[in-house]
Jmol script that loads the backbone (N, CA, C; Angstrom):
load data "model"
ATOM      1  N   UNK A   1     172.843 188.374 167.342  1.00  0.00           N
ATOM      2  CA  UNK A   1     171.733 189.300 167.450  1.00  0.00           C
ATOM      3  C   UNK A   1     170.557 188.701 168.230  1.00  0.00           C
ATOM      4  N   UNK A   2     170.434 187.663 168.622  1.00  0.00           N
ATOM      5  CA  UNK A   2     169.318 186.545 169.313  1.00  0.00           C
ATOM      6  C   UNK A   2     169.767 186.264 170.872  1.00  0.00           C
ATOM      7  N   UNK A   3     168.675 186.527 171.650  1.00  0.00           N
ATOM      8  CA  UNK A   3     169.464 186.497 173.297  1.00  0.00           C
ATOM      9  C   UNK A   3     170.047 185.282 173.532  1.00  0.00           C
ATOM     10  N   UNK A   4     170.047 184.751 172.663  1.00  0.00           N
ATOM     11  CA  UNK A   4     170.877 183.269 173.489  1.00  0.00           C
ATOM     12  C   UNK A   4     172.490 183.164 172.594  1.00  0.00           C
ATOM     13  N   UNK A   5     172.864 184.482 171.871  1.00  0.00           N
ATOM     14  CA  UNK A   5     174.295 184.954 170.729  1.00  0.00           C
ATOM     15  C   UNK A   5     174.697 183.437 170.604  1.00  0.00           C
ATOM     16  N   UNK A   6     173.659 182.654 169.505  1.00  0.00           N
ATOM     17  CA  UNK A   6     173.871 181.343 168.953  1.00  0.00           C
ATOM     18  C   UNK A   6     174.635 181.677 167.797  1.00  0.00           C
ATOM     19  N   UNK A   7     175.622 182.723 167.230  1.00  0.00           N
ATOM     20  CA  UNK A   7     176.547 182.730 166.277  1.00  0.00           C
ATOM     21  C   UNK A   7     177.654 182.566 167.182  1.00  0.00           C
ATOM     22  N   UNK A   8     177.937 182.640 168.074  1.00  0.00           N
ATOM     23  CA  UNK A   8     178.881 183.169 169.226  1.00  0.00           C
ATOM     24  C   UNK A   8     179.283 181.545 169.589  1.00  0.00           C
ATOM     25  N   UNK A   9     178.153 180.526 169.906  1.00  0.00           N
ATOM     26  CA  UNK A   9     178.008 179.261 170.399  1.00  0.00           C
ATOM     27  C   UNK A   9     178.850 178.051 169.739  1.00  0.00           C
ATOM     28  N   UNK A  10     178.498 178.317 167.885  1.00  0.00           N
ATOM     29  CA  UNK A  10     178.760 177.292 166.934  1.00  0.00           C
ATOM     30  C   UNK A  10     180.174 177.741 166.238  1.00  0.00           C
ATOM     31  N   UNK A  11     181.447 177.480 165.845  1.00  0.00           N
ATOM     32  CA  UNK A  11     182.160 177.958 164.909  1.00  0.00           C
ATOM     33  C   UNK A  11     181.747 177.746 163.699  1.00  0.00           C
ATOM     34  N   UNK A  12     182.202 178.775 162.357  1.00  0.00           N
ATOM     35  CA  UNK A  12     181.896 178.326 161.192  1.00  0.00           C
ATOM     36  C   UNK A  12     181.969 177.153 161.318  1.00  0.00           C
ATOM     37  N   UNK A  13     183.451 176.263 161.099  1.00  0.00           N
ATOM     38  CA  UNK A  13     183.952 175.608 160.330  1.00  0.00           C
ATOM     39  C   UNK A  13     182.963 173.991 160.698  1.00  0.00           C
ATOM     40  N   UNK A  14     182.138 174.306 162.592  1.00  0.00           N
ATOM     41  CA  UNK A  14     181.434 172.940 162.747  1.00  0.00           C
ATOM     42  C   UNK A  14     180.141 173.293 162.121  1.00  0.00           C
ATOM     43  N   UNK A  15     179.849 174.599 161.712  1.00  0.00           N
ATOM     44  CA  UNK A  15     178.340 175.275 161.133  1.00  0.00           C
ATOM     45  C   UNK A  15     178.451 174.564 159.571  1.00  0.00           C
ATOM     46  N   UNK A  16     179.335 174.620 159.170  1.00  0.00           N
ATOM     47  CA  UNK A  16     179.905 173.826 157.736  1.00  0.00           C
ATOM     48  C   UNK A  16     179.607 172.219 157.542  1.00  0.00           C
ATOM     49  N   UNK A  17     179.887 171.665 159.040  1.00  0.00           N
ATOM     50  CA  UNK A  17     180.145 170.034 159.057  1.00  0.00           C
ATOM     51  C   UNK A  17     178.447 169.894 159.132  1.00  0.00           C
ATOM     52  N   UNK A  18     177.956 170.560 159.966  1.00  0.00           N
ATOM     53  CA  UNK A  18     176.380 170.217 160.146  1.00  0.00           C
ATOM     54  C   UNK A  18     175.896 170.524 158.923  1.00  0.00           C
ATOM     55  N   UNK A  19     176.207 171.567 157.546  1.00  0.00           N
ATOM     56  CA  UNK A  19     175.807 171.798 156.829  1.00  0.00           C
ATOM     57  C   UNK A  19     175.774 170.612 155.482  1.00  0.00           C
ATOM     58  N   UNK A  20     176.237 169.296 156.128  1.00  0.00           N
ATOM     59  CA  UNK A  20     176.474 168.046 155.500  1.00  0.00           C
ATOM     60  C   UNK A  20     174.876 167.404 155.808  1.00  0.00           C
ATOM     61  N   UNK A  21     173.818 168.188 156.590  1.00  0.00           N
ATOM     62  CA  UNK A  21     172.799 167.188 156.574  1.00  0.00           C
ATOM     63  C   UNK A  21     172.073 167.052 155.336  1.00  0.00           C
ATOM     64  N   UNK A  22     172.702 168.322 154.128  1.00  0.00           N
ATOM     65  CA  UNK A  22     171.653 167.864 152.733  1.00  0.00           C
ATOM     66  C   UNK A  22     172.173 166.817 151.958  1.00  0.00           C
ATOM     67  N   UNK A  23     172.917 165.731 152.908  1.00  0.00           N
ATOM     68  CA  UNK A  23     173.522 164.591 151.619  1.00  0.00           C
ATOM     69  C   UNK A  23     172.798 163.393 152.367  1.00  0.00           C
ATOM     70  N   UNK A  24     172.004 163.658 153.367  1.00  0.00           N
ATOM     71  CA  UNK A  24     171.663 162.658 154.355  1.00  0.00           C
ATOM     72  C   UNK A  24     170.055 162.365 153.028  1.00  0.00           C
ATOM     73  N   UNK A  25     170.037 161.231 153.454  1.00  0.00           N
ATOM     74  CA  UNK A  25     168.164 160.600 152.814  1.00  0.00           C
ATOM     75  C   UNK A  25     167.413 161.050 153.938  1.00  0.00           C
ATOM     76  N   UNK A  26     165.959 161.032 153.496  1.00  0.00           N
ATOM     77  CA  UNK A  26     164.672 161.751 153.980  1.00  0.00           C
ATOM     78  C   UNK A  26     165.020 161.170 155.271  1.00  0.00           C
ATOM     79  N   UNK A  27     164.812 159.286 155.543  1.00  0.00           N
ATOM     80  CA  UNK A  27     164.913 159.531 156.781  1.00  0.00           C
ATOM     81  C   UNK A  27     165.924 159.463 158.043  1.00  0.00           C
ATOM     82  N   UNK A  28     167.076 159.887 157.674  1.00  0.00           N
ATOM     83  CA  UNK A  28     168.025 160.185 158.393  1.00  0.00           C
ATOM     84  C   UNK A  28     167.929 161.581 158.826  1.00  0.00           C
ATOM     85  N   UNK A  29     167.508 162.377 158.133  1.00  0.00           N
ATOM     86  CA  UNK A  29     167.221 163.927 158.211  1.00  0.00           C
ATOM     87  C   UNK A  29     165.921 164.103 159.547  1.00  0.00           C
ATOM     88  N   UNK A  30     164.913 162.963 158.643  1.00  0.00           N
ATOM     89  CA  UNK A  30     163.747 163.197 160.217  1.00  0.00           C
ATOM     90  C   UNK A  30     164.767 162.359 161.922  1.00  0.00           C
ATOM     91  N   UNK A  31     165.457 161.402 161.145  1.00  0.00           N
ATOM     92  CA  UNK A  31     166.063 161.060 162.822  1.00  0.00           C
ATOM     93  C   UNK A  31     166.886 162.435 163.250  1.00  0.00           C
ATOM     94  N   UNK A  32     167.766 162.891 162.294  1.00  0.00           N
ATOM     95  CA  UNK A  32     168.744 163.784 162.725  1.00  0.00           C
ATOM     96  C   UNK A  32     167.770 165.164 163.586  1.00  0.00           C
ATOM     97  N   UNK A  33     166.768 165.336 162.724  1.00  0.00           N
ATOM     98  CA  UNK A  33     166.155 166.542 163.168  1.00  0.00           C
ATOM     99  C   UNK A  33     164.994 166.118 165.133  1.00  0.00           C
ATOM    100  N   UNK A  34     164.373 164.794 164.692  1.00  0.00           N
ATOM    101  CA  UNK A  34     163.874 164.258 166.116  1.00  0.00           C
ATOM    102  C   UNK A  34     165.164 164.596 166.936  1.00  0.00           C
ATOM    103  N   UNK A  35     166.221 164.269 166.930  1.00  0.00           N
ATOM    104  CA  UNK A  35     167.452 163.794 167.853  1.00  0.00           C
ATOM    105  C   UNK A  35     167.582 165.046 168.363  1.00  0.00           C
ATOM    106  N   UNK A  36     167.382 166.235 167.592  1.00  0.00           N
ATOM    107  CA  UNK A  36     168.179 167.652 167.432  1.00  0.00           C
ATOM    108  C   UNK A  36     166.746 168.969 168.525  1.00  0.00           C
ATOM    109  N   UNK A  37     165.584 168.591 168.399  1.00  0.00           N
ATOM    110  CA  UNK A  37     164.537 169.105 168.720  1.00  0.00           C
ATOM    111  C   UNK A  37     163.611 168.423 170.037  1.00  0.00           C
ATOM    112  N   UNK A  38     163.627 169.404 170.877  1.00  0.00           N
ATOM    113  CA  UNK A  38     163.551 168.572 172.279  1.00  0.00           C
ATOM    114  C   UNK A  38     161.971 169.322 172.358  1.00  0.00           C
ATOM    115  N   UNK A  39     160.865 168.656 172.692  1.00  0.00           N
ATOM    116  CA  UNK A  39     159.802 169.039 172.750  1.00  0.00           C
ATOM    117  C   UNK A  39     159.223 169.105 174.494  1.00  0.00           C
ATOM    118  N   UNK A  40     159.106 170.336 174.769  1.00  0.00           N
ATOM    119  CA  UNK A  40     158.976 170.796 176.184  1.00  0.00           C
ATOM    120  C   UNK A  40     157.713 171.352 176.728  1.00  0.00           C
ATOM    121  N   UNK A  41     156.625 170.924 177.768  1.00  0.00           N
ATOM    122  CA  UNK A  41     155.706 171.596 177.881  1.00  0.00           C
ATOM    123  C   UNK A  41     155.971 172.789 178.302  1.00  0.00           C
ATOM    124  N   UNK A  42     155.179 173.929 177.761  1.00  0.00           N
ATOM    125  CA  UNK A  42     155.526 175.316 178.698  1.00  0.00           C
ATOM    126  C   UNK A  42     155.601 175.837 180.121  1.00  0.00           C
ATOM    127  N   UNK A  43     156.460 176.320 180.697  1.00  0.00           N
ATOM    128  CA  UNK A  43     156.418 176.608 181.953  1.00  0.00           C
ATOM    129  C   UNK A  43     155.128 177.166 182.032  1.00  0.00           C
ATOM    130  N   UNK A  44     154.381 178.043 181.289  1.00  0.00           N
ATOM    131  CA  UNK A  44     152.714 179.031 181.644  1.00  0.00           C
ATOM    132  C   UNK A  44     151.824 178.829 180.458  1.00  0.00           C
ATOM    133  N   UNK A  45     150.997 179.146 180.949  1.00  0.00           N
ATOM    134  CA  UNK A  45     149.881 178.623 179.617  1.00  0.00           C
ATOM    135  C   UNK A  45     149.314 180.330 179.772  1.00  0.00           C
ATOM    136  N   UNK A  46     148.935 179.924 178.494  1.00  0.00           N
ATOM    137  CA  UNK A  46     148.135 181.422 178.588  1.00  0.00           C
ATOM    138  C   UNK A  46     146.603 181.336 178.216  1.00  0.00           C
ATOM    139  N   UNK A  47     145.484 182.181 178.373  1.00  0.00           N
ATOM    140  CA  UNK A  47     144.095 181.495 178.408  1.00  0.00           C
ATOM    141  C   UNK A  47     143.596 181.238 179.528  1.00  0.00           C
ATOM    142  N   UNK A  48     142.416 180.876 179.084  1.00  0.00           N
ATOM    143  CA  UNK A  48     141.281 180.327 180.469  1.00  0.00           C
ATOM    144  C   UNK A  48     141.288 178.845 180.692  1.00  0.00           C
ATOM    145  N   UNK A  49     141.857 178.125 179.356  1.00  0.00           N
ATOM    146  CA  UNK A  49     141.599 176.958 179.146  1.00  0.00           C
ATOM    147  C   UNK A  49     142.578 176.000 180.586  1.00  0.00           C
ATOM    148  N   UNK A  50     141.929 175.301 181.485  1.00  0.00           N
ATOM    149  CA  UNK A  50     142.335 174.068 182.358  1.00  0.00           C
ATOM    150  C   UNK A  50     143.636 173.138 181.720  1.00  0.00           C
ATOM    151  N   UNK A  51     144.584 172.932 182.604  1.00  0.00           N
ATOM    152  CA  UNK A  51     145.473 172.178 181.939  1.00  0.00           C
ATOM    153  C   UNK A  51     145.133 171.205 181.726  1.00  0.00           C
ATOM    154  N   UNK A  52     144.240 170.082 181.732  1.00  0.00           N
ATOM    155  CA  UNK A  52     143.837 168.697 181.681  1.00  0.00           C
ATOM    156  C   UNK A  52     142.732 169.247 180.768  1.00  0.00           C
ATOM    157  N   UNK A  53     142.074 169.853 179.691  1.00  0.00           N
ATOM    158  CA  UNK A  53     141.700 169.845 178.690  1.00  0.00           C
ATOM    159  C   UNK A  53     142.476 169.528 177.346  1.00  0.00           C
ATOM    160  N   UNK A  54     141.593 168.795 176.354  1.00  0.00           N
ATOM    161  CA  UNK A  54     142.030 168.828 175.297  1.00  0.00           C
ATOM    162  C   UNK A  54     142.982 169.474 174.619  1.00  0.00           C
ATOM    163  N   UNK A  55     144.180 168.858 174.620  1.00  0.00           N
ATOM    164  CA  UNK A  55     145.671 169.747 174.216  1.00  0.00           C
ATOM    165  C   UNK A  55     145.194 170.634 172.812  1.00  0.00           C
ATOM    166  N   UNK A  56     144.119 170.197 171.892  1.00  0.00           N
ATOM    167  CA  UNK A  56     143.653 170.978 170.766  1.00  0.00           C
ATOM    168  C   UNK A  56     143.326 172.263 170.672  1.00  0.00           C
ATOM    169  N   UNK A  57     143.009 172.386 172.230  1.00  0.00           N
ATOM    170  CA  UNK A  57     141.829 173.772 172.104  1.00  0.00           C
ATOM    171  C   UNK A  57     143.087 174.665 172.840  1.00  0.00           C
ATOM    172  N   UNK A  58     144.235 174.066 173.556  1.00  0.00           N
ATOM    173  CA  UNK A  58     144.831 174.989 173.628  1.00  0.00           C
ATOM    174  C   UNK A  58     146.139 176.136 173.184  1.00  0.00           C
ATOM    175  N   UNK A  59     146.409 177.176 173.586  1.00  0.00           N
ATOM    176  CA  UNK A  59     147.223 177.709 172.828  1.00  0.00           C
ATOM    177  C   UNK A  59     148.682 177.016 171.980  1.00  0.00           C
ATOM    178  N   UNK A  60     149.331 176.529 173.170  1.00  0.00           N
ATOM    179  CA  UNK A  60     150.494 175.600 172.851  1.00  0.00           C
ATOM    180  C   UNK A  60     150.283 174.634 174.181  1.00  0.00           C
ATOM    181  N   UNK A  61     150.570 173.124 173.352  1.00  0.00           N
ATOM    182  CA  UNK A  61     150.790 171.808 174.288  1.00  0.00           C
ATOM    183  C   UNK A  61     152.567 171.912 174.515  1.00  0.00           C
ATOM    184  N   UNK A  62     153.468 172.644 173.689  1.00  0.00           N
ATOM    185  CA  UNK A  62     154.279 172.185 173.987  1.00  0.00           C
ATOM    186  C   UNK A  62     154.994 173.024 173.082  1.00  0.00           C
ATOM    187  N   UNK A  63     156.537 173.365 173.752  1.00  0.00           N
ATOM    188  CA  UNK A  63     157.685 174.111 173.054  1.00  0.00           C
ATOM    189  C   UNK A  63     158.655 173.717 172.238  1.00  0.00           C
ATOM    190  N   UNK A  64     159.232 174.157 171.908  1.00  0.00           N
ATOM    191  CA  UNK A  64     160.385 173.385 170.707  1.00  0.00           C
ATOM    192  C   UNK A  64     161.575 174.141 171.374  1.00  0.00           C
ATOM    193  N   UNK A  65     162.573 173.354 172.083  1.00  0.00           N
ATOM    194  CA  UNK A  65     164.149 173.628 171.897  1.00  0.00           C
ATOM    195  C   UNK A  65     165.322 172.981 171.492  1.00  0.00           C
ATOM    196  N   UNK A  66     165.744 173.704 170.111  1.00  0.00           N
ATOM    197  CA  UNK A  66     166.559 173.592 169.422  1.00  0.00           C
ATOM    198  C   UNK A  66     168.452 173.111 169.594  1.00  0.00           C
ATOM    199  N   UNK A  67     168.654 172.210 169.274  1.00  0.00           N
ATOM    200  CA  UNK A  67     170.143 172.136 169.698  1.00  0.00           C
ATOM    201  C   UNK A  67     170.710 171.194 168.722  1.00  0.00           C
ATOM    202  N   UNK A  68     172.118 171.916 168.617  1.00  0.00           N
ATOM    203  CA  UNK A  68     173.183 171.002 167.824  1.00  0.00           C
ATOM    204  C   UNK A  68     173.975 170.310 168.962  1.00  0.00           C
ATOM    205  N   UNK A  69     173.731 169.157 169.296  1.00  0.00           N
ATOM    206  CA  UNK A  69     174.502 168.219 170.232  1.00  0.00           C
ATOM    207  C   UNK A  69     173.978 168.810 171.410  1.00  0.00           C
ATOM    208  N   UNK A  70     174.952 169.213 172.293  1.00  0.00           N
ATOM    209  CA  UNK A  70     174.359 169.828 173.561  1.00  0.00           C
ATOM    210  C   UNK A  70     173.868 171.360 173.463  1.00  0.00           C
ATOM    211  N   UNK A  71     174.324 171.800 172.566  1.00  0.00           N
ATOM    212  CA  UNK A  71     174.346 173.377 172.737  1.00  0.00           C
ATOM    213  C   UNK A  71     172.951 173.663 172.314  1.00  0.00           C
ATOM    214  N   UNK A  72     172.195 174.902 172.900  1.00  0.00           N
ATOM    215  CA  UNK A  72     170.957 174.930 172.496  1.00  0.00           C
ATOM    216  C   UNK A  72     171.006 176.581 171.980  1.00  0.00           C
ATOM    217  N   UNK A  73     170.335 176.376 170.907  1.00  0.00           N
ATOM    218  CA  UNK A  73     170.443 177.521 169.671  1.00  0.00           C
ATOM    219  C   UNK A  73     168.869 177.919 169.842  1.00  0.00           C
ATOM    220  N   UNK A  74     168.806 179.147 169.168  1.00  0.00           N
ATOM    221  CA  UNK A  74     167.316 179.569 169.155  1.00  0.00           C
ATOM    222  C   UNK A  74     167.015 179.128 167.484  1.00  0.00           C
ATOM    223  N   UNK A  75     165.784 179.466 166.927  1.00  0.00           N
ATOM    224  CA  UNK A  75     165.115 178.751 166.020  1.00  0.00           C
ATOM    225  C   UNK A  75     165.676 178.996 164.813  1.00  0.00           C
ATOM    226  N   UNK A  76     165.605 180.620 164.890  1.00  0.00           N
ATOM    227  CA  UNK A  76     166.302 181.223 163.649  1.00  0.00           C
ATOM    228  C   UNK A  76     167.031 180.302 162.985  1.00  0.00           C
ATOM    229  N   UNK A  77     168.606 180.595 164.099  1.00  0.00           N
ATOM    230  CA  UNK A  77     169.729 180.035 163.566  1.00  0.00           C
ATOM    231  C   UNK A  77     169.906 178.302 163.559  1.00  0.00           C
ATOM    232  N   UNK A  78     169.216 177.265 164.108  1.00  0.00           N
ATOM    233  CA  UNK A  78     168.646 176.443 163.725  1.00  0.00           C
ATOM    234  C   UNK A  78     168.531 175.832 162.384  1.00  0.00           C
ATOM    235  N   UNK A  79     167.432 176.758 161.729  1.00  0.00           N
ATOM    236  CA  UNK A  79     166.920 176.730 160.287  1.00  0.00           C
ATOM    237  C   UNK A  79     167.901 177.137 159.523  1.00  0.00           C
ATOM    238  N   UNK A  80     168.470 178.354 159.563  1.00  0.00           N
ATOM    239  CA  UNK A  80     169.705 179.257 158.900  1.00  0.00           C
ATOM    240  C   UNK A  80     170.534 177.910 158.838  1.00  0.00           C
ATOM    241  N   UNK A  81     171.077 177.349 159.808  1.00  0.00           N
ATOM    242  CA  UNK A  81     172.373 176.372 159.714  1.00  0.00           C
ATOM    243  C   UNK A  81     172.319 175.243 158.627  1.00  0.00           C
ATOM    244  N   UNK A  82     170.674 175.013 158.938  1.00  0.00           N
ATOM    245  CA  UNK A  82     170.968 173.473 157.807  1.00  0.00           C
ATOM    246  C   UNK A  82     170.067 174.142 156.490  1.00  0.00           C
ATOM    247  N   UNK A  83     169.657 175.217 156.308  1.00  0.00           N
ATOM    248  CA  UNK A  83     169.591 175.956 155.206  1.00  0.00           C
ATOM    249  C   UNK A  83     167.661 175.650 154.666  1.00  0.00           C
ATOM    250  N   UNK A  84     166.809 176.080 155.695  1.00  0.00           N
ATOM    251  CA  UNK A  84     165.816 175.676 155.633  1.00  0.00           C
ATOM    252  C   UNK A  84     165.329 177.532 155.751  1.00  0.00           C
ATOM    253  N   UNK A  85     164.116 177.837 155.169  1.00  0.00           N
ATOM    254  CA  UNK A  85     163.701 179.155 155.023  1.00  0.00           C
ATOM    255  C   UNK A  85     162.344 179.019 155.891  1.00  0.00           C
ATOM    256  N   UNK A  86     161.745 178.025 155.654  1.00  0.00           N
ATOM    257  CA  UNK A  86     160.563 177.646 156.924  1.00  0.00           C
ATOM    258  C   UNK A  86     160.614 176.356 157.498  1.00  0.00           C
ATOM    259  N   UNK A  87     159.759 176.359 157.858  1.00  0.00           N
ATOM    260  CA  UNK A  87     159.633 175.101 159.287  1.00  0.00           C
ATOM    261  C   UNK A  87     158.699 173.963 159.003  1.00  0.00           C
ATOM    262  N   UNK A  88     158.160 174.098 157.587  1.00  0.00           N
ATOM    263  CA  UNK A  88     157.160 173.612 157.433  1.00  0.00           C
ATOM    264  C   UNK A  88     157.791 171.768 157.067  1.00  0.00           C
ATOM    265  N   UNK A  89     158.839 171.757 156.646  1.00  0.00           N
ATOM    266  CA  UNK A  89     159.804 170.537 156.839  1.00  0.00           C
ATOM    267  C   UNK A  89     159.992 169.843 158.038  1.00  0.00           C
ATOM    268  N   UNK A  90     160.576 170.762 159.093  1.00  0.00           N
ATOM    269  CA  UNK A  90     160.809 170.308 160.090  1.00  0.00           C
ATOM    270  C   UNK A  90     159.095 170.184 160.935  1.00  0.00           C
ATOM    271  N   UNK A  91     158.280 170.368 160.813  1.00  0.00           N
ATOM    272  CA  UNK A  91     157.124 170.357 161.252  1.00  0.00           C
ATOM    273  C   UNK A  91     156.180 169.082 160.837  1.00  0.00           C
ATOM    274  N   UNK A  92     156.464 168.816 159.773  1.00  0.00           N
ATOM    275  CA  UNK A  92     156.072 167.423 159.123  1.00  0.00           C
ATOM    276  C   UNK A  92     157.033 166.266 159.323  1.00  0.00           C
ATOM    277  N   UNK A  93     158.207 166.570 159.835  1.00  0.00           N
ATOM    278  CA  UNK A  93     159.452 165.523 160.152  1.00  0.00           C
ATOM    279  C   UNK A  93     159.103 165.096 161.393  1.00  0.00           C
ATOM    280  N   UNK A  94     158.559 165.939 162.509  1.00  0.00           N
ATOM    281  CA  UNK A  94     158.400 165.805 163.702  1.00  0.00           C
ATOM    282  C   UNK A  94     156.669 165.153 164.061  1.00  0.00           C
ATOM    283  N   UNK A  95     156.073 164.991 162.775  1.00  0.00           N
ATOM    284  CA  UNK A  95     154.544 164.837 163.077  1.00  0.00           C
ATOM    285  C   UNK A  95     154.669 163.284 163.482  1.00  0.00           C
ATOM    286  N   UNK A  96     154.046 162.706 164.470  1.00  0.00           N
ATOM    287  CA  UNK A  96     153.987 161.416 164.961  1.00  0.00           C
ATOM    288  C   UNK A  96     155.079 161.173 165.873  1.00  0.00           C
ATOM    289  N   UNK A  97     155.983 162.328 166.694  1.00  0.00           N
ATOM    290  CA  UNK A  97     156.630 161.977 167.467  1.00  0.00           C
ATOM    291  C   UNK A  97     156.058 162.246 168.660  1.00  0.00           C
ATOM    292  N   UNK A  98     156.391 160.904 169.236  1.00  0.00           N
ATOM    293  CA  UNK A  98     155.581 161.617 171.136  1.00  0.00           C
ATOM    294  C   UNK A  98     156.117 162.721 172.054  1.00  0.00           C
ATOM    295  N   UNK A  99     155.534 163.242 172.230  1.00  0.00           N
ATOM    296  CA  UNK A  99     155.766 164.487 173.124  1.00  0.00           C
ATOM    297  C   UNK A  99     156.649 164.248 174.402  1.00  0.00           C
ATOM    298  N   UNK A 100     156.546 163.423 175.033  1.00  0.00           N
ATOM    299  CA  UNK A 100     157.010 163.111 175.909  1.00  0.00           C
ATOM    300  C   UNK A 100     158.301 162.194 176.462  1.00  0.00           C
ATOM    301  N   UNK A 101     158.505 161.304 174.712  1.00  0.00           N
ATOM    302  CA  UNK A 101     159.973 160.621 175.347  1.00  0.00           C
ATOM    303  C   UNK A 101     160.298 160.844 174.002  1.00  0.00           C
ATOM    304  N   UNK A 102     160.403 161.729 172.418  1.00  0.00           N
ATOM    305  CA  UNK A 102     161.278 161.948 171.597  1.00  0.00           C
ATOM    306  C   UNK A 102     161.033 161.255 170.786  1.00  0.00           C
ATOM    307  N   UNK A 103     159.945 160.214 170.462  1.00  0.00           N
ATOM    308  CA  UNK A 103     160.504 158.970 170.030  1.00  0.00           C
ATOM    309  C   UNK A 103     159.658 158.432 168.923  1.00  0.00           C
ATOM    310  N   UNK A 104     159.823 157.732 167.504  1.00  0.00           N
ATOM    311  CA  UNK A 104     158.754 158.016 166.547  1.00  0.00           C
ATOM    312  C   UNK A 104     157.738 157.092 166.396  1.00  0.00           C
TER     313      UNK A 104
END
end "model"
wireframe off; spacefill off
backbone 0.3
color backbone group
């Protein structure tokens, strides 16, 4: 149902094997999830705000794309797979990673 038909992408049975990340410890889960979440500046900004201003004031510094290995999934199904209802996990897993090379 998502333009990128990320049910179409994954089979159950490897949607199952990834569904092994709730036996992983806290921080294998933040490596697994850094490894898994590629942080991208946006192709357009939106606003008045100058690109060389303070990344704070603006709308988004940067995008999130999602992938199991190579394949890149949209967010939804992402979360759905390893059985997360918000982001607010993966958002605190990712805090202190650099934007620019992945890395913690």
């Amino acid at each position: 149902s998502c333009r990128l038909n990320c049910s179409t992408k994954i089979a159950p049975e490897k949607r199952e094997e990834i569904h092994s990340y709730w036996r992983m410890s806290y921080m294998e889960k933040r490596f697994y999830l850094v490894q898994s979440i590629r942080l991208h500046k946006p192709r357009h900004r939106t606003g008045s705000a100058p690109a060389d201003t303070d990344a704070s004031n603006q709308k988004r510094a940067y995008t999130r794309v999602y992938q199991f290995g190579e394949v890149i999934v949209c967010k939804k199904f992402f979360m759905k797979t390893l059985g997360y209802t918000s982001d607010k996990f993966i958002t605190v897993a990712l805090k202190g990673v650099d934007n620019e090379t992945g890395e913690v």
